[in-house]
C-alpha positions as CSV (number, residue, x, y, z in Angstrom):
1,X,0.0,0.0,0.0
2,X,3.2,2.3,0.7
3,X,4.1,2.4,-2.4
4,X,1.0,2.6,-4.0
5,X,0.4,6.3,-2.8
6,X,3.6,7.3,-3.6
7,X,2.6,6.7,-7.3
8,X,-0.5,9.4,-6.9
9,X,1.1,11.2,-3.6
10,X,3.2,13.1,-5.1
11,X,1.7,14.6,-8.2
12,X,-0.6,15.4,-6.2
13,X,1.1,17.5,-4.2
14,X,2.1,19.2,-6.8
15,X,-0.8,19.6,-8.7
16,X,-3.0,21.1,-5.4
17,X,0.2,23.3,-4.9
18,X,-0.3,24.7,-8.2
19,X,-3.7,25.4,-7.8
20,X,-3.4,27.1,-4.3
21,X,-0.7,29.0,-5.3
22,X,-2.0,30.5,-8.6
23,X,-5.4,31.3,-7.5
24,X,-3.9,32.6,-4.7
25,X,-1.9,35.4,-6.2
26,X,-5.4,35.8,-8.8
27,X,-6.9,36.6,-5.5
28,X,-4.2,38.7,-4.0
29,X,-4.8,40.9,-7.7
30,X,-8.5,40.6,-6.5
31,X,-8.9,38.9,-10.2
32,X,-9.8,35.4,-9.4
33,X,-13.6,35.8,-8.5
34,X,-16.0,33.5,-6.8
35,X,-14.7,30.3,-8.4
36,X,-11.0,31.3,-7.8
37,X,-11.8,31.8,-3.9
38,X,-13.9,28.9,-3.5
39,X,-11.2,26.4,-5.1
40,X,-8.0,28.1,-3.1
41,X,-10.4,27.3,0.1
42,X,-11.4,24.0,-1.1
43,X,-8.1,22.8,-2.7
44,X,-6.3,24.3,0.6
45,X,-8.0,21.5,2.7
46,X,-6.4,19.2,0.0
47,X,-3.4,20.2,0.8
48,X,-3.3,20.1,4.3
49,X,-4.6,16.3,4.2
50,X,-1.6,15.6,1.3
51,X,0.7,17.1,3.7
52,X,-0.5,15.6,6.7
53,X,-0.6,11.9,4.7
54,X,3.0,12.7,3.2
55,X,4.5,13.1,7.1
56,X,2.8,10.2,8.4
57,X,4.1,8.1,5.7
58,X,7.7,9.9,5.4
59,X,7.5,10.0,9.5
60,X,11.4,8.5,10.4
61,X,12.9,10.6,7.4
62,X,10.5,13.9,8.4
63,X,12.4,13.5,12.3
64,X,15.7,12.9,10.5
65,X,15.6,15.9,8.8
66,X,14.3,18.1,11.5
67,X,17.0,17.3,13.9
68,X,19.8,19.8,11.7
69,X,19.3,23.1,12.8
70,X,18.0,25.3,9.7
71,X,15.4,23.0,8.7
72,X,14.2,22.9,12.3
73,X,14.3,26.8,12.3
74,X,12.3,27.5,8.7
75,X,9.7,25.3,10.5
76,X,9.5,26.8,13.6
77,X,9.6,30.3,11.3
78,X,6.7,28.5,9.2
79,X,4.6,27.6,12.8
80,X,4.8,31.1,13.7
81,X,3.8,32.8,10.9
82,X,0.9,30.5,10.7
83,X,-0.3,31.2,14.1
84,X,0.3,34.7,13.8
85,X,-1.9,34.9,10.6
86,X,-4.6,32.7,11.8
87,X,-5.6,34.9,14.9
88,X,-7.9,37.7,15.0
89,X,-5.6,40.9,15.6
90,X,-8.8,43.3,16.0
91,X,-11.0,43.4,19.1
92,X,-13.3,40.5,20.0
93,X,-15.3,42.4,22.4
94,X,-18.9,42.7,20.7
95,X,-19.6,45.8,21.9
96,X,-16.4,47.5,19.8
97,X,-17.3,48.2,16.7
98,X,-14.7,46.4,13.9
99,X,-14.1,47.2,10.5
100,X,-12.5,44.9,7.9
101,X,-11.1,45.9,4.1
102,X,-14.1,43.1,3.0
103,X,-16.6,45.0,5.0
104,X,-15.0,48.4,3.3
105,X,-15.1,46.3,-0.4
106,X,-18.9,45.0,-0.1
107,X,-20.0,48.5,1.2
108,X,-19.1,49.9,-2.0
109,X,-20.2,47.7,-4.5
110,X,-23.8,47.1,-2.6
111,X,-24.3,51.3,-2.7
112,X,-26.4,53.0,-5.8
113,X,-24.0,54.0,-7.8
114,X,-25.0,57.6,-7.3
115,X,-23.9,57.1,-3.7
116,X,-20.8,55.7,-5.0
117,X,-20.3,58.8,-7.0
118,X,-20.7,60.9,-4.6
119,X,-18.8,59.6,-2.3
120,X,-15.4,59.2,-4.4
121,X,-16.4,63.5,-5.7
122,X,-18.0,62.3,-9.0
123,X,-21.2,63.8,-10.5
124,X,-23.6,60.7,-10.3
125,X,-24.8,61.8,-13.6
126,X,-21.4,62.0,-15.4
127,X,-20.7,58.7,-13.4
128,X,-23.1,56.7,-14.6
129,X,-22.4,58.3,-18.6
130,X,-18.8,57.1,-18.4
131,X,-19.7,53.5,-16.7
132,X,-22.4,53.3,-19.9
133,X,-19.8,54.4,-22.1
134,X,-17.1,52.0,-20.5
135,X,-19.1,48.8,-21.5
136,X,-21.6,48.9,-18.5
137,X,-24.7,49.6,-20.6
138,X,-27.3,49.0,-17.7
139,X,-25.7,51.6,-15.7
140,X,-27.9,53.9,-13.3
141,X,-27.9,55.7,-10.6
142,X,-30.0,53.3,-8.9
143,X,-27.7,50.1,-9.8
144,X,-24.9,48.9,-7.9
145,X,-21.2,47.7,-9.2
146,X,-22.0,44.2,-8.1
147,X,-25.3,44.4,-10.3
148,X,-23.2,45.9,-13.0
149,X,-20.6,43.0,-13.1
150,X,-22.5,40.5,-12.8
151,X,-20.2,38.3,-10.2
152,X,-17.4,38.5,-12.6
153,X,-14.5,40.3,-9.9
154,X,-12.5,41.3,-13.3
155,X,-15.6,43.6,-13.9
156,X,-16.4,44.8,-10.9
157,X,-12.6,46.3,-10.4
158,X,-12.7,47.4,-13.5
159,X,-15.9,49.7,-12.5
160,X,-14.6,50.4,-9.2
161,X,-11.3,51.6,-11.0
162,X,-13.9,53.9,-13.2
163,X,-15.0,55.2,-9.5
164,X,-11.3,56.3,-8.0
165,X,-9.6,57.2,-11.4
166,X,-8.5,60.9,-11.3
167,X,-9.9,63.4,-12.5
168,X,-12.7,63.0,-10.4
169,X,-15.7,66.0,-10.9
170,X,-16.3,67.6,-7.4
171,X,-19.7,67.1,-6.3
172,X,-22.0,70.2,-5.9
């Protein structure tokens, strides 16, 4: 049985490694959308189990190795920075109010777009021209970015790029 998942154990690794790590810089470029995020989730829990099987089965080599001292210290490095990112850094009390970039992000794709003009110094009028003449044909004040893109996060940057470019009318 050993060497039977060797044969699919280590491509694999490789092959969830791939995916992780390219639709994790897609979603660091916040161009990946919903797919993107759901299979570096998804395919992250792969990993950890191919990991987790690939120690268990390498077990006497895996203490072997950790025994010289740099090895031993990039993990204890790795341990770290895993523990540190994987905590909440912002207040837990419920009573303090929290804000997150996400909660920032959804807040200004959910608005009316006129809202969303206004708030970034825009005419809502002249906002909603250049969105319509930018590809985003449904475009109204009433709408919202995430109407306008339809799910697709390429589209919805792309419109929220339209929002913050310079140049910006000021609001009367």
């Amino acid at each position: 049985m050993h060497l039977a998942l060797r044969k699919w154990a280590t491509p694999m690794v490789a092959s969830t490694f791939l995916i992780t790590g390219v639709t994790g810089v897609a979603l660091y470029f916040h161009s990946g959308g919903t797919l993107s995020r759901d299979a570096h989730i998804w395919v992250g829990f792969a990993v950890l189990a191919v990991a987790v099987l690939h120690i268990v089965m390498n077990w006497r080599p895996v203490k072997g190795y950790l025994k010289r001292p740099l090895p031993a210290a990039i993990l204890a490095l790795g341990v770290v920075a895993t523990v540190l990112s994987s905590v909440t850094l912002t207040p837990t009390d419920p009573d303090v109010p929290t804000v997150n970039p996400g909660m920032v992000f959804g807040a200004l794709t959910t608005a009316p777009v006129s809202a969303l003009a206004q708030l970034v110094g825009k005419q809502p009028d002249a906002f909603v021209a250049t969105l319509q003449a930018q590809g985003f044909s449904d475009a109204s004040l009433t709408s919202t970015i995430a109407d306008l893109s339809h799910g697709d996060a390429g589209l919805r940057n792309r419109a929220l790029g339209l929002a913050f470019a310079k140049g910006a009318q000021p609001s009367s």
